[in-house]
C-alpha positions as CSV (number, residue, x, y, z in Angstrom):
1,X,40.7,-8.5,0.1
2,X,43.1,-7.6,2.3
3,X,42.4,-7.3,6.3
4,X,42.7,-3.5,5.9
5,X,40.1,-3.5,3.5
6,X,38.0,-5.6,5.0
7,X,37.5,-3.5,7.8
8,X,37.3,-0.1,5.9
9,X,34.6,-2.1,4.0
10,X,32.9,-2.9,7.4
11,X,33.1,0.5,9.3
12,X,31.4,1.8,5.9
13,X,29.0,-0.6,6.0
14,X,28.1,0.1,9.6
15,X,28.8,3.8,8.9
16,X,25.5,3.5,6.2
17,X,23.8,1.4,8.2
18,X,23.4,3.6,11.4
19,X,22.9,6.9,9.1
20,X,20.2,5.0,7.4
21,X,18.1,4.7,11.0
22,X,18.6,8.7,11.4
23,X,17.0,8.7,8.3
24,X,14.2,6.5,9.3
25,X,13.7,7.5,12.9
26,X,13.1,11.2,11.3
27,X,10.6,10.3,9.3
28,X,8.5,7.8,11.7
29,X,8.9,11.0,14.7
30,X,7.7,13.2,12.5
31,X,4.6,11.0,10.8
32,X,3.7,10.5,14.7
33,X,3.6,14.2,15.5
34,X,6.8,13.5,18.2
35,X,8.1,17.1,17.5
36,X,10.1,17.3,20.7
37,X,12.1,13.8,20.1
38,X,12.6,15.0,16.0
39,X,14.0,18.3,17.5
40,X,16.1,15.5,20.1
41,X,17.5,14.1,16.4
42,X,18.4,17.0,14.9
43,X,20.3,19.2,18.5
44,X,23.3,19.2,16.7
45,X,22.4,20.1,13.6
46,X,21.2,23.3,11.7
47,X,17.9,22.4,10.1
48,X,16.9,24.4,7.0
49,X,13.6,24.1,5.7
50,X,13.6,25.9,2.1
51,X,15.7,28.9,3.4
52,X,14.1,28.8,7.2
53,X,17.3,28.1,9.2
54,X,17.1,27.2,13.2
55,X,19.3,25.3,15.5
56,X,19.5,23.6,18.6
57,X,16.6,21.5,20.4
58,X,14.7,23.8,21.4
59,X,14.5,26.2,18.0
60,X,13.9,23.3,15.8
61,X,11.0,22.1,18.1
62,X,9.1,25.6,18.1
63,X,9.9,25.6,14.5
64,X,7.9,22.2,14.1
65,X,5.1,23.3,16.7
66,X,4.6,26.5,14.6
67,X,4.7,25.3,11.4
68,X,3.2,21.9,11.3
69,X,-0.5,21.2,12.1
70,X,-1.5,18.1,14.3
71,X,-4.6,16.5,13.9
72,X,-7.4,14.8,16.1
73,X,-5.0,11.7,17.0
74,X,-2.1,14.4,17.4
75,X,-0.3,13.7,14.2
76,X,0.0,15.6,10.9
77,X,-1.5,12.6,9.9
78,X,1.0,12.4,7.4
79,X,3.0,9.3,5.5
80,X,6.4,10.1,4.4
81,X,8.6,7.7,2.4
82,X,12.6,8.2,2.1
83,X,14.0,6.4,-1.4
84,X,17.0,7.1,-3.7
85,X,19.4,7.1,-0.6
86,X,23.0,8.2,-1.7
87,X,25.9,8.1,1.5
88,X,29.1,8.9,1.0
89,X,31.6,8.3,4.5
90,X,34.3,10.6,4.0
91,X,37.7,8.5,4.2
92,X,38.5,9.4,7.8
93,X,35.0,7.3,8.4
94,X,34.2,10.3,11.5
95,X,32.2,12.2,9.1
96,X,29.8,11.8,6.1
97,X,26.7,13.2,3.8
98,X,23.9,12.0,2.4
99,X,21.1,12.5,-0.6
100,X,17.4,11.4,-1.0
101,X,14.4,12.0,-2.2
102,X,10.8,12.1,0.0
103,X,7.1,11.7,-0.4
104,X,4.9,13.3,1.8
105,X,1.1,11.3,1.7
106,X,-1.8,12.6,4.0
107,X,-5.1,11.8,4.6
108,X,-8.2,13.2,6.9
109,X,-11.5,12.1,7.0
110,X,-12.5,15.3,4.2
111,X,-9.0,14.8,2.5
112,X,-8.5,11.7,0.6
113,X,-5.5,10.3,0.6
114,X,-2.9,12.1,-1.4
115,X,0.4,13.1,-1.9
116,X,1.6,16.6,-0.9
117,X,5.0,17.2,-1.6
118,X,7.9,15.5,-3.0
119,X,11.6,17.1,-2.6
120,X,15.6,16.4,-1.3
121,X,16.9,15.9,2.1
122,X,20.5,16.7,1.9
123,X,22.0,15.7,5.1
124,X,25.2,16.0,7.1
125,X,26.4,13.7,9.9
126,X,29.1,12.9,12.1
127,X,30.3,10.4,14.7
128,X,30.6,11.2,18.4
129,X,31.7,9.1,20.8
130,X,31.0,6.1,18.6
131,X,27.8,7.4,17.3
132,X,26.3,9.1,14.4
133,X,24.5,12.0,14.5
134,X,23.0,14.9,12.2
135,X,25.1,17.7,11.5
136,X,22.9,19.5,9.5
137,X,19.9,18.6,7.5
138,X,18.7,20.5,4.7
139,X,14.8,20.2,3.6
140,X,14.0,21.3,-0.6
141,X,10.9,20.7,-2.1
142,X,10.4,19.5,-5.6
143,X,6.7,19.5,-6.3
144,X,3.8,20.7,-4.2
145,X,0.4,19.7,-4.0
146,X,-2.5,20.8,-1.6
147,X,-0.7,21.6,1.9
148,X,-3.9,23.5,3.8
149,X,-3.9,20.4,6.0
150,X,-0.7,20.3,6.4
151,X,1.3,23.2,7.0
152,X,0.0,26.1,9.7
153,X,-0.6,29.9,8.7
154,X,1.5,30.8,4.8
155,X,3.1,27.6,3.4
156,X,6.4,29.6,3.3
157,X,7.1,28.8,6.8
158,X,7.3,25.0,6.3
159,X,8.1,24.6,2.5
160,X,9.0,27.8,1.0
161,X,7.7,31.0,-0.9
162,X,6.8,28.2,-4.3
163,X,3.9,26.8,-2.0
């Protein structure tokens, strides 16, 4: 392997890693009902929800607040899980996409535990100033299941006219 290779090999790598974390840290803000610092995440990024389409911080946070319920312990009392990550760094390593899959779990006291949609994130990023950041993030759901705990006023708002 050649120097040159090694170190497109390691700005990948590192590329993947720090997309991965967005990825995470998503997930783990929204699971702890931390609208504002998931609307932080996204500022630079349009955020489409099953045809809903907002932008900038303070649009995606009253999008959240509007369309999410929080519970007693001021969460949505939700459990995501992110698998099947695909990212792909464009060859200029300054921009790149990615594709997974999520399971959306909840539980209340009169709810067993369950899950409640499945679907894509398709995701967009670039670096700035050394760091990565969402670009845009696009949220499809696959299959549905029982979202009255979930999702405030019609399902449309948070998952689309199929709920």
């Amino acid at each position: 392997m050649t120097d040159s290779n090694r170190t497109d090999t390691i700005m990948r790598l590192d590329a993947e890693r720090a997309i991965h974390r967005l990825l995470a840290s998503y997930v783990h803000l929204i699971d702890e009902g931390r609208f504002a610092e998931v609307a932080e995440l996204l500022q630079y990024a349009e955020f489409d929800v099953a045809g809903n389409v907002v932008a900038d911080r303070a649009q995606i946070e009253a999008f959240l607040e509007a369309g999410l319920q929080r519970h007693a312990d001021g969460t949505p009392r939700t459990w995501h899980t992110v698998a099947n990550i695909l990212i792909d760094v464009d060859s200029s390593g300054e921009r790149a996409s990615s594709s997974s899959y999520y399971t959306v779990h909840q539980q209340l006291e009169s709810f067993p535990l369950q899950p409640i949609a499945t679907g894509k994130y398709l995701d967009r990023f670039e670096r700035h100033n050394g760091q990565w950041r969402f670009t845009h993030r696009s949220v499809t759901a696959q299959l549905l299941g029982n979202l009255q705990y979930h999702a405030k006023g019609p399902n449309e708002h948070v998952m689309g006219p199929s709920a």
